[in-house]
N, C-alpha and C positions, 0 to 999 in steps of 0.2 A: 523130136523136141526134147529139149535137156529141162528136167526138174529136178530141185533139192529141194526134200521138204525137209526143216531142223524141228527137233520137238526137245521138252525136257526144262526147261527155262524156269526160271521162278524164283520166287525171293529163302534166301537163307540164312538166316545168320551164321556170323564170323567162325571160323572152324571149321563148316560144315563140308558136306558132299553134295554134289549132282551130277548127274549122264546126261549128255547132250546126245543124241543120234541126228544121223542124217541121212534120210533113204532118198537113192538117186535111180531116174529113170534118162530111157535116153541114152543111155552110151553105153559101152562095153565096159561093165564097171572094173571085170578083172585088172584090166590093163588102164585103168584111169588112175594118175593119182590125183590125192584128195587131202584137203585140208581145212583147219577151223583158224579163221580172222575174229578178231572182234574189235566192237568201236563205242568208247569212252564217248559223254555226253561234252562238247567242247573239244575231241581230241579225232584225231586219223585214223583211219581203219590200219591197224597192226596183226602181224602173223602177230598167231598162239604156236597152232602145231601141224605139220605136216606128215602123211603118207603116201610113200612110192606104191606102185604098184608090186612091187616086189617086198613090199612090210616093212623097208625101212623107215625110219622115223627122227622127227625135228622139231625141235621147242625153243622156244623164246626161252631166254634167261629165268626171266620171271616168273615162270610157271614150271620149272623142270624141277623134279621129284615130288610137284606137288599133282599133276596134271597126267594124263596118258592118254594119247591118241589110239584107234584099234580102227582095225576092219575087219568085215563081214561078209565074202565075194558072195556068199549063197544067197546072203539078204539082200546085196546092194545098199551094203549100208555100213556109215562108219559112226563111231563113237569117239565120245570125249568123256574120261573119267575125273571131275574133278575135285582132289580131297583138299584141307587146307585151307580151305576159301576165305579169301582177305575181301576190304570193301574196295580196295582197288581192283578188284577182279569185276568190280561191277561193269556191265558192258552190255551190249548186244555183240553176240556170235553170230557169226554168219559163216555157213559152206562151202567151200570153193571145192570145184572138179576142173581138172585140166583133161583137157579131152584136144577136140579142135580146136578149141578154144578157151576160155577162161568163163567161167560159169557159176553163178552166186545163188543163196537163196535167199530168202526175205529173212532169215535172224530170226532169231528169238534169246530175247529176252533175260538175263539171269541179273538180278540184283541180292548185294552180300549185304546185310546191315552189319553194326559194330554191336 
């Protein structure tokens, strides 16, 4: 059974930092790539950023040079670094792993005030 749990969420103000993680059970994390969605209150879930299983890497417009996706094979676990933090950044993140399948985890949470 596949699980993502994300942690890290929370409210920031404008400027700021926060780490998203996301520890995955359930698959062969090496070879899984992985990435962070998030979804605007009123709007669609949209990539943020992705990683191959090979450590490349992919970001929305939006977030690029402010944002950095990572991984962690020995944790099973990937991260979201992100600096810059606008109020449009406000969102629920959510986890995806491409494995067999497409695979989500419940979100959490990050709100930016002005």
């Amino acid at each position: 059974q596949v699980q993502l749990v994300e942690s890290g969420g929370g409210l920031v103000q404008a400027g700021g930092s926060l780490r998203l993680s996301c520890a995955a059970s359930g698959v062969i994390f090496r070879f899984t790539a992985m990435g962070w969605y998030r979804q605007a209150p009123g709007k669609e879930r949209e990539l943020v950023a992705t990683i191959t299983s090979g450590g490349s890497t992919r970001y929305t417009d939006s977030v690029k040079d402010r944002f950095t996706i990572s991984r962690d094979n020995a944790k099973n676990t990937i991260y979201l670094l992100m600096n810059s933090l606008k109020p449009e950044d406000t969102a629920v993140y959510y986890c995806n792993a491409v494995y067999d399948n497409f695979y989500w985890g419940k979100g959490t949470l990050v709100t930016v005030s002005s």
